[in-house]
C-alpha atoms as one frame of an Amber mdcrd trajectory, in Angstrom:
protein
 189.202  71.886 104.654 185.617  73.525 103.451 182.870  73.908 105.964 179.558
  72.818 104.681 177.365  75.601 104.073 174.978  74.999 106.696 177.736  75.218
 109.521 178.619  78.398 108.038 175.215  79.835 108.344 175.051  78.870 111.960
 178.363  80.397 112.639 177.405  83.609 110.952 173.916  83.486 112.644 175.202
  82.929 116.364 178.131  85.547 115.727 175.310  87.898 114.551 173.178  87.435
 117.731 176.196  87.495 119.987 177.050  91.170 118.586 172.844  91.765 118.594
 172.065  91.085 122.058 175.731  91.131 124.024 174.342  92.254 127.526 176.341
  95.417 127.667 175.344  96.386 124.090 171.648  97.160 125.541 172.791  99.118
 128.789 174.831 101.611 126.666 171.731 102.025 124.304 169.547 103.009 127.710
 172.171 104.996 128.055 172.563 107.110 125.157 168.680 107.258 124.689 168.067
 108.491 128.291 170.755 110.977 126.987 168.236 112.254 124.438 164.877 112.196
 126.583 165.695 112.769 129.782 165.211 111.517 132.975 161.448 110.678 133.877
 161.217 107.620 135.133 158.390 106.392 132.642 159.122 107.648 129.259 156.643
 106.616 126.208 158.266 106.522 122.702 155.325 106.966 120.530 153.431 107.756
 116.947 150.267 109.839 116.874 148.581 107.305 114.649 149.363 104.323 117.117
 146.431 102.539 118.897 148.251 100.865 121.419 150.253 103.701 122.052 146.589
 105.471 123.090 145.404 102.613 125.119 148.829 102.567 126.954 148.658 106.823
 127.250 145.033 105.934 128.928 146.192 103.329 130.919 149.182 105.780 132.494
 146.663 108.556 133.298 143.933 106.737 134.323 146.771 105.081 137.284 148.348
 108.573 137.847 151.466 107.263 136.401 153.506 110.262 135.372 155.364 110.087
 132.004 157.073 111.561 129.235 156.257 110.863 125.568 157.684 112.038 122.341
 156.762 110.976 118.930 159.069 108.751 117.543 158.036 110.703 114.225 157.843
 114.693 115.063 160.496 115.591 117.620 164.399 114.437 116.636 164.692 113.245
 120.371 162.218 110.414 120.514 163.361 109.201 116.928 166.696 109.343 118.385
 166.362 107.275 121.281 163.808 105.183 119.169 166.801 104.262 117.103 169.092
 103.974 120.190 166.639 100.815 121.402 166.369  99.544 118.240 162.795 100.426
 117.648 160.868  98.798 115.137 157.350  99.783 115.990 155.444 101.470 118.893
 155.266 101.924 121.583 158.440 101.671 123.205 158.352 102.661 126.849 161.744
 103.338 128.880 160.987 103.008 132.928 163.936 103.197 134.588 166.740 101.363
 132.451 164.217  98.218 131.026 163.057  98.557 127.637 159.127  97.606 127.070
 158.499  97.235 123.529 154.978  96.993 122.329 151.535  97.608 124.694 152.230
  95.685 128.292 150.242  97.910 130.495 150.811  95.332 133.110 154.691  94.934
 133.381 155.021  98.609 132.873 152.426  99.744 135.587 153.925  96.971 138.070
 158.098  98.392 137.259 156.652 102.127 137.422 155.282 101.374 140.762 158.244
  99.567 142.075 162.025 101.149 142.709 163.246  98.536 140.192 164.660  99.966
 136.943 165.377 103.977 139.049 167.591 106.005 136.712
């Protein structure tokens, strides 16, 4: 018996995301980034040509929010662990073990200030 090509598609497609986003999948990744960057609670995965990622760099100093960032483009470790999370822009901001992708001042100020998300 054939399966209809659409049924196929939505097999393939759900098998895909199962593999994508399996919650274990993104802990090792936090993992094996943190391997390459280190420890700081807050750390900013940026490019020096990235707006948001100098609005968000303002927004961290201007709260006393202390940080790491490497470029995602000149040092090996920040394009490392920008591959790790699966980056496909900037910036990516590790605080703790949750991911922020993209400029969210507000979630990332509010898990830096709280013990959520300690390494």
């Amino acid at each position: 018996m054939a399966l209809p090509p659409r049924l196929l598609f939505a097999i393939a497609g759900v098998a895909f995301a199962a593999i994508v986003f399996w919650p274990g999948r993104q802990a090792d990744a936090v993992t094996r980034a943190r391997a390459l960057v280190g420890d700081s609670k807050v750390v900013m995965l940026s490019a020096e040509w990235c707006g948001y990622c100098n609005r968000l760099r303002a927004d961290l100093n201007r709260r006393n929010v202390p940080f790491a960032e490497f470029d995602v483009e000149k040092t090996s470790a920040g394009r490392g662990a920008w591959k790790e999370l699966g980056g496909r822009g900037v910036p990516v901001t590790l605080v703790g073990d949750q991911v922020i992708r993209g400029y969210d001042p507000q979630r990332i100020l509010a898990l830096a200030a709280s013990g959520r998300g300690a390494p």
